[in-house]
Structure formats: C-alpha cells, structure tokens
N, C-alpha and C positions, 0 to 999 in steps of 0.2 A: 545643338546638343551641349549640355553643359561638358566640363572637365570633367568632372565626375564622373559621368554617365560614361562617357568615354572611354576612360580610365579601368573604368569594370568590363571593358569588352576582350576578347583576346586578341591576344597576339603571335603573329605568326613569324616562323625563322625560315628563311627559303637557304636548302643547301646545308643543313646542320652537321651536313656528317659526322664526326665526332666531338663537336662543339657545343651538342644540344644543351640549355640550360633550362629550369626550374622556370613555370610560370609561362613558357611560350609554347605553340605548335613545333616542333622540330622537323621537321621535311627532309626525303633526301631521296634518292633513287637507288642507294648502294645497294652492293650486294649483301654489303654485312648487316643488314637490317633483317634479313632472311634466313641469314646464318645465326643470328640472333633467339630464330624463334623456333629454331630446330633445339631440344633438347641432345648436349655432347656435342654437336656439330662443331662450334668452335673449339674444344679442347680436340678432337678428332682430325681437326684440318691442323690445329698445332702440330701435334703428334705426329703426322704426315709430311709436317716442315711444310707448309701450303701457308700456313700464317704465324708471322714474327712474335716473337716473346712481345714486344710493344705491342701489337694488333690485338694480340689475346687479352694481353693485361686489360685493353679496352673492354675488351669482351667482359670478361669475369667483373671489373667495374658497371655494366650496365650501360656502358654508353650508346650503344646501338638498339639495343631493348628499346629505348623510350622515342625511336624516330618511325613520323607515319610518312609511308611511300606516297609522291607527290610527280606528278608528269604536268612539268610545265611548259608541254608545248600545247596543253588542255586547257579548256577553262577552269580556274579555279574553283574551288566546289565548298564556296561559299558564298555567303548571301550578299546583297550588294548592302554597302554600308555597317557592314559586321563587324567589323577588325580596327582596333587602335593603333596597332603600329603593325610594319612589317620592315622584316630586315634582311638582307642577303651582303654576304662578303665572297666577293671573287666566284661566283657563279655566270653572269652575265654573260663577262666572255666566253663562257664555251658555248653560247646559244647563238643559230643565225640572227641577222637583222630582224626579217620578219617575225621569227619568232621572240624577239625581244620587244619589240614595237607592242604586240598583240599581250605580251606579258604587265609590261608598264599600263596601257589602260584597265586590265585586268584588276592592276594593285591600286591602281585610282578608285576602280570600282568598287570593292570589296572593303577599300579604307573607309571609316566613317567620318563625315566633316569633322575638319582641325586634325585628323591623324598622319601620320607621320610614315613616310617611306625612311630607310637607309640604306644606302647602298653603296657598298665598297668594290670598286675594281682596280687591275694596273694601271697606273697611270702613263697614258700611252704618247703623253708628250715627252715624260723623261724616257721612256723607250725609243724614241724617233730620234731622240739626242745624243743617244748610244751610236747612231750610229756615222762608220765609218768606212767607207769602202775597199778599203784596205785590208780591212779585218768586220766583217759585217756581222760573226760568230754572235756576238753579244746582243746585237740589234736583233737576227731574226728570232732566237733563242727568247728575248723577251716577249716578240709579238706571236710566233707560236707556240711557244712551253712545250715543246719537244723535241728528243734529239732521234729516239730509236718508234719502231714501227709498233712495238707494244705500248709506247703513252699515247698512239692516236686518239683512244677514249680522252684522254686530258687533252685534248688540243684548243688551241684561242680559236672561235669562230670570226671574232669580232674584235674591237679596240676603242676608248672613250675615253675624250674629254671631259673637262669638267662641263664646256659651251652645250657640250653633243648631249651630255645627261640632262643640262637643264632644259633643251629641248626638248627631248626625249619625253618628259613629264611635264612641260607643260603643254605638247600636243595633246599627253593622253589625259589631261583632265585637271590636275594639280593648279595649287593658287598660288603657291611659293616654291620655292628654292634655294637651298642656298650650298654651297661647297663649305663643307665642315673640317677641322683636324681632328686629329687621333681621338676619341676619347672624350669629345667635344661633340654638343650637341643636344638637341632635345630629345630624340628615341630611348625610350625606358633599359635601364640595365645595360647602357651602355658601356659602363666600365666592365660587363661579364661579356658582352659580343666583341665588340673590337678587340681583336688578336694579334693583324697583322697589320704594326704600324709605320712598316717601312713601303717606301715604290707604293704606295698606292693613293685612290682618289678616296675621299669620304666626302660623300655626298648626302644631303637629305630633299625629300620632297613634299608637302605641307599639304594634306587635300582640301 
C-alpha cells in the first residue's frame, strides 16, 4: 500500500475522553458521552452540583458530543486492515492482561500495512524506583492510582515496560517498534495527542 493510500484511511483514538480531536475516530466508554446526547442533561446535572463548572464548560464546548462508545474488551468493529494509525494515552493500564493481549493483536489487525500504533502508559520502571519501604505511600499510589474506594473504576489493572510493550506487539503481529519521546515520532497529529509528557512511556508499533 502506497503512503498515500494510507494516509487517506482513518484514524482511530482509543480512550478520547475529553481529548478527542478533529480528523480521528474518538472512543471512550464515559458516561459523559450520554449525558452529551440527552438534550439539558448537562446543564441539569450542573444545576444539581452533580457536575463541576470545568466538566460543563466541556460540555457546552462539545467535547463529549463528538466521542463514539467503544468496548474494548470486544473485538474491534472494524475491518482488517482499515485504519492508518491508532493511538491510546494511559488507557492500557486499566485493562487486564488478557484483555490487553487480545487488544494489541486487535490493533495489529485492523492497522493497514506500514500503519502505526502509539501508545502511552506509566512508566512503571520509574514507579518501582519510587519505591521505598519505609514509606511505600508513593510506590503503591503510582502502581494503583487510587487512594479511596470511589476511584476503583480508575484503578491500574496492569504495569509496562518499554521491553513488555515491544513484546506485546511484536507477538501480536507488528514489524517494528520503537520506544519514542514526548512529541516525537511518526503517528499523525501528534503534536494535538500527546498531553501528558511527564512519568510516562511513549511507545510506537509499525504493522
């Protein structure tokens, strides 16, 4: 497949939540993408003090309107070889192993030869460096992202290397790999995805 031809395919964002941009698939499972499609509902759950002046301002900007509901313990429900790039920041970890395994050949699948994964998570070797037994507060705080029993939904299922991801993708299918920095890299628009450029891995995978 030429660049070209490529290039004209789309692109998907796994995990957009309020991140989504211009020109990609936006994905996400939130709730707010329902409360989105209810007319008044956001200004109504405002008004009830149920959602923050920031949360709404998202609202009333559109940024939940434009994301489509995506269950990624599913197969992806697209065609094999469709997709030029896809990108996910800090989604992985909250998914089991197996269901990460089963995700990554997924995104193998779905990529069209020469396209491009990127994938951002914690970088879970400077977490393991954190720690200290004396005070471990900080170590397990990185490896689970939770302190009280309401962030269980946000919990780390999981933890990766840069080694572990490029296994990871080159079991499921992938010719390349390579561990990227911030901002750096060949995935489209990656000056508008990469956000969080601190504590984390950027990683790409080349199908």
């Amino acid at each position: 497949m030429t660049d070209d031809r490529r290039a004209a395919l789309p692109r998907l964002h796994i995990g957009a939540f309020n991140c989504g941009i211009e020109g990609w698939i936006n994905t996400d499972i939130t709730m707010h993408q329902w409360i989105a499609r209810l007319p008044f509902a956001a200004k109504a759950l405002h008004l009830a003090g149920l959602l923050s002046d920031a949360r709404y301002a998202e609202h009333r900007q559109g940024r939940f309107a434009r994301l489509r509901y995506m269950d990624l313990t599913k197969p992806l429900p697209f065609a094999d070889g469709s997709l030029s790039a896809v990108f996910s920041a800090h989604v992985f970890e909250h998914l089991f192993p197996d269901e990460v395994g089963r995700l990554a050949r997924e995104i193998a699948r779905v990529l069209a030869p020469g396209g491009v994964c990127r994938i951002v998570v914690p970088d879970m070797e400077r977490i393991v460096a954190l720690y200290d037994p004396s005070a471990p507060q900080a170590f397990l705080k990185g490896v689970f992202e939770i302190e009280r029993r309401n962030e269980v939904a946000f919990a780390h299922h999981w933890g990766y290397t840069r080694a572990s991801l490029a296994a990871l993708f080159h079991d499921a299918g992938c010719s390349e790999t390579h561990t990227r920095a911030y901002r750096e890299g060949v995935c489209p628009d990656i000056d508008r995805l990469d956000n969080r450029p601190d504590e984390s891995i950027f990683f790409e995978a080349i199908k």
